[in-house]
C-alpha positions in Angstrom: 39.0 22.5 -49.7 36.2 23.4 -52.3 34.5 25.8 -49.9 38.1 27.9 -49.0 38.3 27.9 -52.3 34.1 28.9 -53.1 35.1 31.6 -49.9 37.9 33.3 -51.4 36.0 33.9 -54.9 33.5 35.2 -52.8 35.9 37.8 -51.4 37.1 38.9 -54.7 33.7 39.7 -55.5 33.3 41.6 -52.6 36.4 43.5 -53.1 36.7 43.5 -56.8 33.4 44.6 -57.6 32.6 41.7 -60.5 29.1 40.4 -60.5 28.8 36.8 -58.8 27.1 35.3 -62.1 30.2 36.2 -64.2 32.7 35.1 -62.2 30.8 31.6 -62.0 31.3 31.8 -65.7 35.0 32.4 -65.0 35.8 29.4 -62.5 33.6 26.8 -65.0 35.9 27.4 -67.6 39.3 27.2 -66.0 37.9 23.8 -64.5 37.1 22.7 -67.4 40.6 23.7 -68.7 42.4 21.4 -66.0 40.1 18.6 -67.1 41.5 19.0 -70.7 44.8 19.2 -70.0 44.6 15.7 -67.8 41.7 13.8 -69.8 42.2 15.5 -73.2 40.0 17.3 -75.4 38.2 14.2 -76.4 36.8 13.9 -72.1 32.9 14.4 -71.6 32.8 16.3 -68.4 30.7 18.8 -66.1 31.7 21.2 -64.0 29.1 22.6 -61.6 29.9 25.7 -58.9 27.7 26.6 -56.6 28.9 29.7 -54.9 26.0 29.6 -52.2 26.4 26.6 -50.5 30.6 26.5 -51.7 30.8 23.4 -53.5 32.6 23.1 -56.7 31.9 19.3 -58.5 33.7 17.5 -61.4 31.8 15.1 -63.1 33.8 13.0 -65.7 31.6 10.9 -67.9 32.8 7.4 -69.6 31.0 4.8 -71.6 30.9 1.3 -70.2 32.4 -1.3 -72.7 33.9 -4.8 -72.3 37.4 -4.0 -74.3 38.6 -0.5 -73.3 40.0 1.6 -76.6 40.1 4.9 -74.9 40.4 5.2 -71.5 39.1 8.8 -71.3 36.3 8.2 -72.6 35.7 4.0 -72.2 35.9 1.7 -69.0 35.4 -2.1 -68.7 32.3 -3.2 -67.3 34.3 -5.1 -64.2 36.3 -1.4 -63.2 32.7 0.4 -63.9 31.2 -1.9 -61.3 33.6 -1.9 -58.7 34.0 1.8 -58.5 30.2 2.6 -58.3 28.7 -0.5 -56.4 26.3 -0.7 -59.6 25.5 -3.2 -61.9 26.2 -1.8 -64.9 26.0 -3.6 -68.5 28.0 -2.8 -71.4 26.7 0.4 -73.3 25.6 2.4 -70.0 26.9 6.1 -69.2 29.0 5.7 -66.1 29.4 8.8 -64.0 32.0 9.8 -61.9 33.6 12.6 -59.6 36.6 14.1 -60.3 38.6 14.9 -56.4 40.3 18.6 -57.0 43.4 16.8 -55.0 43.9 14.4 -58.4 44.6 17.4 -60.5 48.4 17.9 -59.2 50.5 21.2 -58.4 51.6 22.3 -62.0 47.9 22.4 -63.5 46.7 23.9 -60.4 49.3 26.6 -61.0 48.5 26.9 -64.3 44.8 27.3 -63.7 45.4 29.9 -61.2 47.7 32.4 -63.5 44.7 31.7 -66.2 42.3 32.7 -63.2 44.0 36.0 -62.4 44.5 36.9 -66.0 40.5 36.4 -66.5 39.7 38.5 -63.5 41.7 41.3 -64.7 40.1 41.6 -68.0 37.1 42.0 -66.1 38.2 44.3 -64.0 39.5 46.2 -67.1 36.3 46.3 -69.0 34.1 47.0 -65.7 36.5 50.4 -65.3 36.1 51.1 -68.9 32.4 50.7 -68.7 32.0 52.3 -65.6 33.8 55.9 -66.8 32.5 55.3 -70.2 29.2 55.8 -68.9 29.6 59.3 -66.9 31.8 60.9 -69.8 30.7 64.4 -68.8 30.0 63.9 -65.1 31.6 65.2 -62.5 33.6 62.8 -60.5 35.2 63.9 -56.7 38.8 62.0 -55.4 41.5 62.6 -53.5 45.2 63.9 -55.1 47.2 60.8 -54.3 50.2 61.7 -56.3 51.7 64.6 -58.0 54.3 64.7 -61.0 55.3 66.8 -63.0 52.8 66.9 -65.6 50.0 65.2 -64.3 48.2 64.5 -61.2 47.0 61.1 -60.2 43.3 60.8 -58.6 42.1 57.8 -56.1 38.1 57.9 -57.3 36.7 54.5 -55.7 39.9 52.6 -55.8 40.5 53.5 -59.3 43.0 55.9 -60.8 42.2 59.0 -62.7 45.0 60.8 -64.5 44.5 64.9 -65.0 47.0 65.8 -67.2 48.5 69.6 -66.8 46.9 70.7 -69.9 43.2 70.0 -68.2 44.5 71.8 -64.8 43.7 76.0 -64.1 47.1 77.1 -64.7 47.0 79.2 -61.2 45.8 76.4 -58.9 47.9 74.5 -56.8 47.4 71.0 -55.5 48.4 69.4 -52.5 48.6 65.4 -51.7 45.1 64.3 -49.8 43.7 67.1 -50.8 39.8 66.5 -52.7 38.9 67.4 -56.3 36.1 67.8 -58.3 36.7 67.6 -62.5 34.7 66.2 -65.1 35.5 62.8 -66.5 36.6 63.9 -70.4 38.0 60.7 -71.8 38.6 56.7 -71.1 41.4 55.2 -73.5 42.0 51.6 -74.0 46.1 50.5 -73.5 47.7 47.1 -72.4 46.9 48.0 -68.6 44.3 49.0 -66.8 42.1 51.9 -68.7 43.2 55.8 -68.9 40.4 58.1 -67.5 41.2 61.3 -68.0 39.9 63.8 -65.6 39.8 67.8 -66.8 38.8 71.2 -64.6 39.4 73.1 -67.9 37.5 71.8 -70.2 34.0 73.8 -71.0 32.1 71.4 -69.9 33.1 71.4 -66.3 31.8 74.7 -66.0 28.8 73.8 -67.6 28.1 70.9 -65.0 28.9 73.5 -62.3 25.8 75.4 -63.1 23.7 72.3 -63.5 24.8 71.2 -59.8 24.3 74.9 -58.6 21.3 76.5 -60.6 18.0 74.2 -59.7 16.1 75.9 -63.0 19.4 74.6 -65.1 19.5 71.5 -63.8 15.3 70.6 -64.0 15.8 72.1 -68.0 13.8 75.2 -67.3 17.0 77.3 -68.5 19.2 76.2 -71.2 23.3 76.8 -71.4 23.4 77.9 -74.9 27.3 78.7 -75.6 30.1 78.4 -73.4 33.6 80.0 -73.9 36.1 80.0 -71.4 40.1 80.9 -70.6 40.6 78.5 -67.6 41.2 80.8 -64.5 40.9 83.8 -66.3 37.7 84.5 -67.7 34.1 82.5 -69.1 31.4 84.0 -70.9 28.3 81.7 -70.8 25.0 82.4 -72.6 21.6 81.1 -71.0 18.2 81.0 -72.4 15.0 80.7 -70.4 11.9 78.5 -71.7 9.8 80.2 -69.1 9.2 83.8 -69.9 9.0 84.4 -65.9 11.6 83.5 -65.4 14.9 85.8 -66.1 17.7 83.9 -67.2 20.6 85.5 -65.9 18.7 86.5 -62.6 18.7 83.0 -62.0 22.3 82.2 -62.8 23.2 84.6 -60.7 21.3 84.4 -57.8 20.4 87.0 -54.8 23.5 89.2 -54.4 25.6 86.9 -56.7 25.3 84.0 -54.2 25.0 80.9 -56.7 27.4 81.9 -59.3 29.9 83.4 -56.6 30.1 79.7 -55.8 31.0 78.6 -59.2 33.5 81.1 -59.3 35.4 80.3 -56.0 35.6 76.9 -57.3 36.8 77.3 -60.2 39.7 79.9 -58.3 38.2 83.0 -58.7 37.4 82.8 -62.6 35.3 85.6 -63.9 31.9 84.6 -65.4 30.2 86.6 -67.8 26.6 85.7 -67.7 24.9 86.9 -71.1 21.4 86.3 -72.2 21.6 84.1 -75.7 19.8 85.4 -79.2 18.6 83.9 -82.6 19.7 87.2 -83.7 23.3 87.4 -84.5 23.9 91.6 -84.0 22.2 91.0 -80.6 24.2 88.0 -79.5 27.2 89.8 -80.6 26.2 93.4 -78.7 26.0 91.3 -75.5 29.2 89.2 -76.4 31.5 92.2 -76.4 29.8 94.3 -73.4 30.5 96.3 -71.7 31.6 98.0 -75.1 29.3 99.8 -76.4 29.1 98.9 -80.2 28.3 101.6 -83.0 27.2 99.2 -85.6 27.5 95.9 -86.9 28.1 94.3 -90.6 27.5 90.8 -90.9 29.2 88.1 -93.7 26.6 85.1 -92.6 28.9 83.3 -95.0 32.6 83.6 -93.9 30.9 83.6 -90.5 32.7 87.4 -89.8 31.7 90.7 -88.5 33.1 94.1 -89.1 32.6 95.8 -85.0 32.5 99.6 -85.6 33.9 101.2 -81.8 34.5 104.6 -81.0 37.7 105.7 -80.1 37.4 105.3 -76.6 36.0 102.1 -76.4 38.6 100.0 -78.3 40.1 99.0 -75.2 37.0 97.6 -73.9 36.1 95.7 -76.6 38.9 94.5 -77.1 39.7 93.5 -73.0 43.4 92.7 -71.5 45.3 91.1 -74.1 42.7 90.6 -76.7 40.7 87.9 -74.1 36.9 90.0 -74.5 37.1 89.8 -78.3 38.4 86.3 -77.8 36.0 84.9 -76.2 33.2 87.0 -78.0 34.5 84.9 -80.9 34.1 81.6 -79.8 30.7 82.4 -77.9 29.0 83.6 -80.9 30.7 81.8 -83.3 31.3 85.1 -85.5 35.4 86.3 -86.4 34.7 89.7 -85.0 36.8 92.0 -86.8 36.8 95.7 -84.5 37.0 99.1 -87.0 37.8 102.2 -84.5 35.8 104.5 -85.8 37.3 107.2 -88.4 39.7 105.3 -89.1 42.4 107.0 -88.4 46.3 105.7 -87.3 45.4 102.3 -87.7 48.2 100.7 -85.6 50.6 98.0 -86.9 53.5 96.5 -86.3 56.6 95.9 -88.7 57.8 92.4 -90.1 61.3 93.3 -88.3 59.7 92.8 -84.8 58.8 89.5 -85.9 62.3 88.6 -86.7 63.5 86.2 -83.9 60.2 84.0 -84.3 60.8 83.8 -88.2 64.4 82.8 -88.4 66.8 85.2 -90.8 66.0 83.1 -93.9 62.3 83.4 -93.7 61.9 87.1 -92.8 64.5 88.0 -96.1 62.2 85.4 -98.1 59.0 87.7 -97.0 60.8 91.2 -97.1 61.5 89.9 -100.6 57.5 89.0 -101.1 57.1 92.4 -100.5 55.5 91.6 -97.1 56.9 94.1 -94.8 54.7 95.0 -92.2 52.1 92.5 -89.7 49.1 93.7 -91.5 50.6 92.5 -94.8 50.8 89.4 -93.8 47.1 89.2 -92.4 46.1 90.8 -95.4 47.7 88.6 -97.8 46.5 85.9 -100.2 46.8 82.7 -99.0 48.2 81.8 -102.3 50.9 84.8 -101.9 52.2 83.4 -98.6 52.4 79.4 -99.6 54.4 80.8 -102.9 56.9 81.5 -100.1 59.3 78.4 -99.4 59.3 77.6 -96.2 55.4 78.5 -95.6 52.8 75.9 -95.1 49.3 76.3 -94.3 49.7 75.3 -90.7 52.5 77.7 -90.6 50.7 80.7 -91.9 47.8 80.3 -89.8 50.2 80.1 -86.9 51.7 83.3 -87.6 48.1 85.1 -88.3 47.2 84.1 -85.1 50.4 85.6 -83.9 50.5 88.8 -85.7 46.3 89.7 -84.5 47.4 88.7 -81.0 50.2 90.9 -80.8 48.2 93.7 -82.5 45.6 93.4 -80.4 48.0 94.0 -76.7 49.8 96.8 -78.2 46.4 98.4 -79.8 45.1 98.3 -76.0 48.4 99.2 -74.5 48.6 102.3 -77.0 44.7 103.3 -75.5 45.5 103.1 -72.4 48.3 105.3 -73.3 46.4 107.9 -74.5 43.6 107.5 -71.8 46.4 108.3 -69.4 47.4 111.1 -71.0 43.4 112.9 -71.2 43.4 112.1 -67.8 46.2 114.3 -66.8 45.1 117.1 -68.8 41.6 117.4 -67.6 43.6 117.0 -64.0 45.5 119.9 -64.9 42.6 122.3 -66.3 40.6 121.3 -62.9 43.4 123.0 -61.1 43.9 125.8 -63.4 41.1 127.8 -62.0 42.1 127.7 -58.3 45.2 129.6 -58.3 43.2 132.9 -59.7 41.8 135.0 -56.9 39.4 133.5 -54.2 37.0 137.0 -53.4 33.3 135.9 -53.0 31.1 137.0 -56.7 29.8 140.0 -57.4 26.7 140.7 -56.6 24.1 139.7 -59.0 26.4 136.8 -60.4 25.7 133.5 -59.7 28.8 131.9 -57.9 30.8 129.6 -60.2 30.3 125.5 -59.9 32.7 123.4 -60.1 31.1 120.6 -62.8 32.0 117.4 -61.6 34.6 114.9 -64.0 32.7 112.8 -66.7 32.6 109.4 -65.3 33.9 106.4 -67.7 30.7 104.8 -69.8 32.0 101.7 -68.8 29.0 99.4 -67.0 29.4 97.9 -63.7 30.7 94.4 -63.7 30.3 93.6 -59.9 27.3 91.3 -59.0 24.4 92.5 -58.7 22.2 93.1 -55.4 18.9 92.1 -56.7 17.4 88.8 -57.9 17.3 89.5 -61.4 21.4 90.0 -62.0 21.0 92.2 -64.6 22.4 96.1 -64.7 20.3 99.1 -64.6 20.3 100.8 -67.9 22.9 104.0 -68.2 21.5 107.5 -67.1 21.1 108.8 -70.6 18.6 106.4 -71.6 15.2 105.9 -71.4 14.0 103.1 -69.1 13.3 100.2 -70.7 14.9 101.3 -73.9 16.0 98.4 -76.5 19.0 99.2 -78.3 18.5 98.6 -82.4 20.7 95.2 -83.8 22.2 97.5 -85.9 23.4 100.1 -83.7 24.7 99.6 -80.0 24.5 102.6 -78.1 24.9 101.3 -74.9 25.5 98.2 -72.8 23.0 95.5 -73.3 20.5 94.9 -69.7 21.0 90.8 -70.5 24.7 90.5 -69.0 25.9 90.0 -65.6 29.5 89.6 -64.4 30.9 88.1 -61.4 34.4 87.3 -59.9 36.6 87.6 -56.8 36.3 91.1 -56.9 35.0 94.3 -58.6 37.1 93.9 -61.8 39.3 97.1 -63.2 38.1 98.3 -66.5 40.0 95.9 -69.1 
């Protein structure tokens, strides 16, 4: 019996992963429990397992006396005698073992459910260990289950919970199929521990390049900043500690093959590869490209900076629905605040359009503030809007955020407008011309040219064909030219871009 029992802990360490040593430790003591229960707490015993050669021993130890008083822990010299075969004398140890059969069923039962409520414990603190450990490593499973809200992982018998808020909003997940993510988080509840998984979260993407870019992974290049919109867009800034060795060349590989495989993991994301600087103006050039910056004002401070854009490049800055400027904000760390240059029709939006998301009350409260347009309320003293009832701190921020957001899509939706709108005209000069007369020139006049349409200043975003994944400096430019931290003329040579395809000018 003791080595079917010695054989099936030896399964469960085979199965359940717990080190032999501990659960030794774990059998001693519910033993020794089942001797308490029958002998009392006052018993002198040893338990001794031996889980190689599957014996399990219970020695119970008893002085020899002539007039028992205890008989847990006494026995008459006549009983110690017969049992052993010894000639004992009064005052000797006697020694002797315990059968497991002696115990009966109900402290057998109870030694078991004390058994199985040990060995999960273990089990719980081994998985909390384990995951605790590779916080910020990437783990691969298979989707077992899919609800609602979360998907359920099978990573080496153990379950991993990605919630929906950790998932790229565009991806869809079948049942068996495998799944990379980074482990983010391991809570303690009542159960078994909660290791949540995430495909969102920055650092996935950082652990991406590590796996992917040798020099990232060896520490030659360093992953500075990371912003990202999961599925949409990622800007990532990369320094080299080798001076041969280009940065973004690296990170994007010959013809965009390393981070083209980055990017069809993570569903076609667009990556915006930028080389990092101490210098603020700089970092923040390369963090808006491919708008090309006029100058830049600095509040080191508040941590802001006034952009001056032209006209035409407002758009650009500011990207489809505000995401360049976004993420230009969170990668350098600046709020980046973008003046069209001039000036002029400074677009906003009035408090009325805002009416449905304040409620009736509120927006009369405001009107009544004198707070009738968005740019009032951005403007405003802090103090101004929490002298409103109704407005708390959390609330005004809230609505800020709002307001610049909404400001921000109809800005670029007003530019594109108006780019439109050129483009039409200078369609409808080009064909002007043609329907004069078509005789040949005079003689002695040199025969009219047609001059070809201005072409946008916007740089290529596609990746690049040569090692290096940098862009060739624009026309007008002298090679090798280093644009002033002040003054952005152009787009900066230390970005690259890449994604599913050449991306549309934002």
């Amino acid at each position: 019996m003791n080595s079917e029992i010695v054989e099936s802990f030896a399964q469960m360490v085979r199965e359940k992963g717990i080190d032999k040593d501990i659960l030794t430790g774990i059998v001693e003591d519910v033993f020794s429990m089942m001797v308490r229960k029958k002998y009392g707490q006052d018993a002198k015993f040893d338990v001794v397992v031996n889980m190689d050669k599957g014996d399990i021993e219970i020695f119970l130890e008893r002085e020899v006396v002539e007039t028992v008083e205890n008989p847990v822990t006494q026995i008459d010299v006549q009983a110690a005698r017969e049992i052993s075969g010894e000639e004992l004398g009064v005052g000797e140890d006697f020694v002797e073992v315990v059968p497991l059969i002696t115990f009966g069923r109900r402290l057998v039962v109870s030694a078991k459910q004390n058994l199985n409520q040990r060995i999960k414990e273990i089990e719980r603190e081994s998985i909390y260990n384990e995951y605790s450990n590779a916080i910020g490593d990437i783990v691969v499973g298979e989707i077992y289950q899919i609800r609602r809200n979360e998907i359920l992982i099978n990573h080496n018998r153990n379950e991993l919970l990605l919630p929906k808020s950790e998932q790229i909003f565009k991806e869809r997940y079948k049942k068996g199929d495998t799944i990379r993510a980074v482990v983010k988080e391991v809570r303690k509840n009542a159960g078994n521990p909660v290791v949540v998984v995430s495909r969102a979260d920055p650092k996935f993407l950082s652990k991406l390049f590590e796996l992917e870019i040798p020099e990232i992974y060896d520490g030659i290049i360093e992953i500075k900043q990371i912003a990202r919109e999961p599925g949409e867009r990622a800007k990532v800034a990369v320094e080299s500690h080798d001076d041969r060795i280009d940065a973004v060349g690296a990170c994007v590989g010959m013809k965009g093959v390393r981070i083209h495989t980055i990017v069809r993991e993570l569903n076609n994301e667009n990556i915006d590869v930028i080389n990092f600087s101490e210098q603020p103006e700089v970092f923040i050039q390369r963090a808006l490209a491919p708008a090309k910056l006029k100058t830049i004002e600095l509040d080191g401070e508040a941590k802001t900076a006034n952009v001056l854009v032209a006209a035409d490049q407002v758009s650009l800055a500011i990207g489809r629905n505000g995401q360049n400027i976004r993420l230009a904000s969170k990668l350098t760390g600046y709020e980046i605040n973008l003046i069209k240059e001039g000036g002029e029709d400074e677009y906003d939006i009035e408090l009325v359009d805002f009416k449905e998301e304040l409620g009736e009350e509120l927006y009369l409260k405001m009107i009544d503030a004198g707070l009738e347009t968005a740019k009032d309320v951005i403007n405003a003293k802090l103090d101004t809007l929490l002298a409103i009832e109704g407005l708390s701190e959390v609330k005004v921020q809230e609505l800020r955020e709002m307001m610049k957001r909404d400001l921000e899509e109809a800005e670029v939706d007003d530019d594109e407008e108006e780019e439109d709108e050129t483009d039409e005209d200078e369609e409808e000069e080009e064909e002007t011309p043609q329907a004069g007369t078509a005789d040949a020139p005079a003689a002695g006049e040199a025969p009219a040219t047609e001059e070809p349409p201005q072409e946008s200043p916007a740089i290529d975003t596609s990746p690049t064909e040569e090692a290096s994944g940098t862009d060739a400096p624009p026309e007008e430019e002298a090679p090798g030219a280093e644009a002033s931290p002040k003054e952005a003329p152009g787009p900066d040579p230390g970005t690259a871009a890449a994604s599913k395809e050449e991306p549309a000018k934002d």
